[in-house]
N, C-alpha and C positions, 0 to 999 in steps of 0.2 A: 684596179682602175687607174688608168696614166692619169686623167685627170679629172680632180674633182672640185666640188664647190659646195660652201655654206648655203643655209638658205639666204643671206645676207646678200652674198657672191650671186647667186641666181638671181633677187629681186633687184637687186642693181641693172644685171644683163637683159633680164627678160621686162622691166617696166612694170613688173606684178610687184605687190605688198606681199610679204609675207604668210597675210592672214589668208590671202585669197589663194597662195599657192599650195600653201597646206589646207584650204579646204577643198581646190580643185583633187589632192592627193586624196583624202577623205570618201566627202561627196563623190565624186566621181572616176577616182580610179585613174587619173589622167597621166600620171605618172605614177613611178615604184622606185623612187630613190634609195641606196644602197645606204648602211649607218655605219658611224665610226665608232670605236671602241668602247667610247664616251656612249654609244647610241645617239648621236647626233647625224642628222639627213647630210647627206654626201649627192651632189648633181653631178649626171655625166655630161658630155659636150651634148650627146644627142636628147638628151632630155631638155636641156636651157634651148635646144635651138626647136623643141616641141612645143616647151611652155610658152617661148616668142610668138611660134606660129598659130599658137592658140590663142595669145593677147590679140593679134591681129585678127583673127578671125571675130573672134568677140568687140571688137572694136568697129568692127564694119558690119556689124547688125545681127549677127549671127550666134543662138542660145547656145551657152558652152553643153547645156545636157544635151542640146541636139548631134552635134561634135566632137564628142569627146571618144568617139570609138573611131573616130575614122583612122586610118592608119598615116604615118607620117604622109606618104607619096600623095594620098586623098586630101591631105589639109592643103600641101602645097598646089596642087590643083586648083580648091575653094578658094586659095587664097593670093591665085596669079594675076586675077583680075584688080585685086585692091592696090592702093598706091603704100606705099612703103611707109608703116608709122614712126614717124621721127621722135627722140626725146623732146622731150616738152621744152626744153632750152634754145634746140635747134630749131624749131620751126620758123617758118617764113613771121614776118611781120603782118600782113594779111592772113592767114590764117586764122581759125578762131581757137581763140585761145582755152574754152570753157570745155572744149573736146572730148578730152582726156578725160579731165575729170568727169564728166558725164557720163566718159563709157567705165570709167573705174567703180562711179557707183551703181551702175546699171548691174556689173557684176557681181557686187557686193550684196546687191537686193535678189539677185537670181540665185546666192549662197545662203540666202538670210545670214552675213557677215555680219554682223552691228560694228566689230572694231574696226573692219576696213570702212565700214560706211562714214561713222565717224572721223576717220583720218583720213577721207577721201573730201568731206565737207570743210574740217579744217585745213587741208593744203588748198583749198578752193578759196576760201576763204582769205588766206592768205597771200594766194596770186591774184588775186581777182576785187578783192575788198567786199564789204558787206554788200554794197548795193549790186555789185558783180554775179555773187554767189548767191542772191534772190533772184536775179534776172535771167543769166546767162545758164546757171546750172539748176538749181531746184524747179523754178515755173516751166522748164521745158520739160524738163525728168519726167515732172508730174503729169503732164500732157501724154508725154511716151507711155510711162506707165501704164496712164490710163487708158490709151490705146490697145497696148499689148494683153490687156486684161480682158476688153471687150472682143479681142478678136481670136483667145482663146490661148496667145503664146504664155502667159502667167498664170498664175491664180491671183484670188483674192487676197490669200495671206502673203503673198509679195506687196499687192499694195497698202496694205494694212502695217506691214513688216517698214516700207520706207515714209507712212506718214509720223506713226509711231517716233523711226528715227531720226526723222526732221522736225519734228517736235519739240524731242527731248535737247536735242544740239542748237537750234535755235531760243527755245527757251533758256538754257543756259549763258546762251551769246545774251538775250536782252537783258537777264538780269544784272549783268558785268555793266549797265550803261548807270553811269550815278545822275539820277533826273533834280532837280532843286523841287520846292516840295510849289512854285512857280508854274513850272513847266505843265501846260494844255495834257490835260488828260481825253481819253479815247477809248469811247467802250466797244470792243473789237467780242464778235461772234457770227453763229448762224443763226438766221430765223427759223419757227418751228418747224418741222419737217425735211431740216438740210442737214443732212448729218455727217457731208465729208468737211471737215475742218481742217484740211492742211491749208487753202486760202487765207482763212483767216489766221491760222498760225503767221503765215507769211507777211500779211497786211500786220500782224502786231509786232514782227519785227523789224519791217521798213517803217512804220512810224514809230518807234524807239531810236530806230537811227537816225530819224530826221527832227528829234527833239521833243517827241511828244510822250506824254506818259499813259501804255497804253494798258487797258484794264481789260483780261481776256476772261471770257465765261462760256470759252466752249461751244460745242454745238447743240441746234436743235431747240432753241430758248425760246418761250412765248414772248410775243411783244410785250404781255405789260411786265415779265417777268425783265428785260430790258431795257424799258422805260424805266423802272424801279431805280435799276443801278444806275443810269444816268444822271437821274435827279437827284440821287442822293450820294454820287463822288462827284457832283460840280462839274461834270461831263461839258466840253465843247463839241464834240459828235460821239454819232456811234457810226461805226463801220459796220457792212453787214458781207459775208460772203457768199454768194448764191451759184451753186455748181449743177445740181440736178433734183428733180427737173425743171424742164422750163415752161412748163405751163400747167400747174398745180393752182386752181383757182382758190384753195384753201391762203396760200404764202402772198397772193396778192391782199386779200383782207387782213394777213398778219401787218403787211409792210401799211395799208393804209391804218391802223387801229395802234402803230408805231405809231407813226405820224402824229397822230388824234392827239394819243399821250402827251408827246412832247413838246414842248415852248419853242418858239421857231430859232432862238437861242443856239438851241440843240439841232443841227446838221446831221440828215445821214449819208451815207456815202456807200456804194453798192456798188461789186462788182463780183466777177468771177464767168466761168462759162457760163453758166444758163441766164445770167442778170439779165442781158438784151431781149430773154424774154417777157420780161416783166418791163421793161421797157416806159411804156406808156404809165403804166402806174405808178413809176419811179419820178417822170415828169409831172404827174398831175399832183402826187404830193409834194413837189418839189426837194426829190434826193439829188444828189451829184451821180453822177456816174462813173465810173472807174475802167476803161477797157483793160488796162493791164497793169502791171505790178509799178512801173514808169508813170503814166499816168495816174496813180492812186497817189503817190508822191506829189506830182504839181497839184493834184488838190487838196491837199494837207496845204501846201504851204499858201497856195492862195485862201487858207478858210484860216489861216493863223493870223496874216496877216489882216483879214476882213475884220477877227474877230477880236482883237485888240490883244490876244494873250500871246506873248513872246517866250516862244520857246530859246534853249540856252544855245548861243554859239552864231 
């Protein structure tokens, strides 16, 4: 072979992780890289410029399992219509910068990767900042996902496979935050019956970033199982995250028998997709509302500020 490459050498050229080009080898067969003596993976030109043509194709919407047999001439094809993906260095100043990353974990969750997913979260993280990488890349993800789920392009254990992994790397992000034992505590969950918890994961780690200390109990929790924990960690609110469904007249007597519980002291704050169904109930006990991950934010700090406890910074 005139010439070859490490897998190092390849993920440099083609903008793949290593983790995700050896599982495209794997999983799907997408390439057959030749070994060196060592039995180390050796790339030819025409494979790097396979594995490129395949980043792009997966980049612009497109499941690599769908893909992955077509022949070179067929991807180029697929792939005339898309505009050319730049290194993430190069791109325009307008551009959105969250792109990449979004389509790196998108592949990562179609691999069940966990390593790329995690070093896809951490470089996000790091270009983008905390409030970035809740905004720009996970709350979209999770939207996509959930899309692709219901419309038959995934499964379930993909999304299962990236709540899972947003969990475990977010949980570990808020523990890293040192709160003074001062700082407004937040009982962050779902009410009985709601059982996707990646919202509320996300809401307990925007308000860790924004000062607050926040106390997570998962999904699925009765109110007074809720009420319980607020009153007895000195709780300034509870958060609740409400995704499906939206009209469950059971979750509306949860949210009012919330309420009942708690001293008006005690704030709740609601959001997530299905929340605007409950809407009215959420006014008549007087909860906050939350449209999005941004907005859950300015009402933290306007309820910090209301509520006389000062968070650190």
């Amino acid at each position: 072979m005139t010439n070859s490459y490490s897998i190092q050498a390849a993920a440099e050229r083609t903008g793949l992780t290593p983790h995700v080009i050896r599982a495209w080898e794997r999983r799907y067969k997408a390439i057959e890289p030749e070994r060196s003596v060592g039995r180390h993976r050796l790339y030819s030109e025409d494979e790097i410029q396979r594995l490129s043509m395949l980043r792009r194709a997966v980049e612009a919407g497109h499941s690599i399992g769908r893909i992955v047999r077509l022949s070179t001439g067929e991807l180029g094809a697929l792939i005339a219509d898309c505009p050319p993906v730049a290194p993430f260095s190069a791109r325009p100043p307008d551009a959105d910068p969250a792109a990449p990353f979004r389509a790196g974990a998108m592949a990562a969750v179609e691999l069940f990767d966990t390593a790329a997913l995690e070093t896809v979260l951490r470089k996000s993280l790091v270009a983008l900042s905390h409030n970035g990488l809740l905004r720009m890349v996970i709350a979209p993800l999770a939207e996509e996902i959930g899309e692709r789920w219901r419309s038959g392009q995934i499964t379930a254990a993909h999304e299962h496979f990236f709540t899972s992994g947003v969990k475990v790397f977010l949980g570990q992000l808020t523990r890293q935050f040192a709160m003074p034992p001062t700082a407004p505590r937040i009982i962050v969950g779902t009410p009985a019956g709601q059982l996707h918890e990646l919202g509320a994961v996300m809401v307990a780690a925007a308000a860790a970033n924004l000062g607050w200390q926040p106390v997570y109990l998962g999904a699925s929790l009765p109110a007074h199982e809720i009420a319980g924990a607020a009153l007895r960690s000195d709780a300034t609110a509870v958060a609740l995250s409400i995704v499906y469904p939206e009209d469950d007249p059971g979750l509306a007597r949860e949210l009012s028998e919330l309420a009942r519980l708690l001293p008006a002291s005690i704030r709740i704050l609601a959001g997530g997709r299905a929340a605007r169904g409950y809407f009215e109930t959420l006014v008549r006990i007087g909860a906050l509302y939350a449209d999005n991950i941004e907005e859950f934010g300015v009402q933290l700090d306007s309820l910090r500020r209301t509520s006389g406890k000062q968070s650190p910074g």
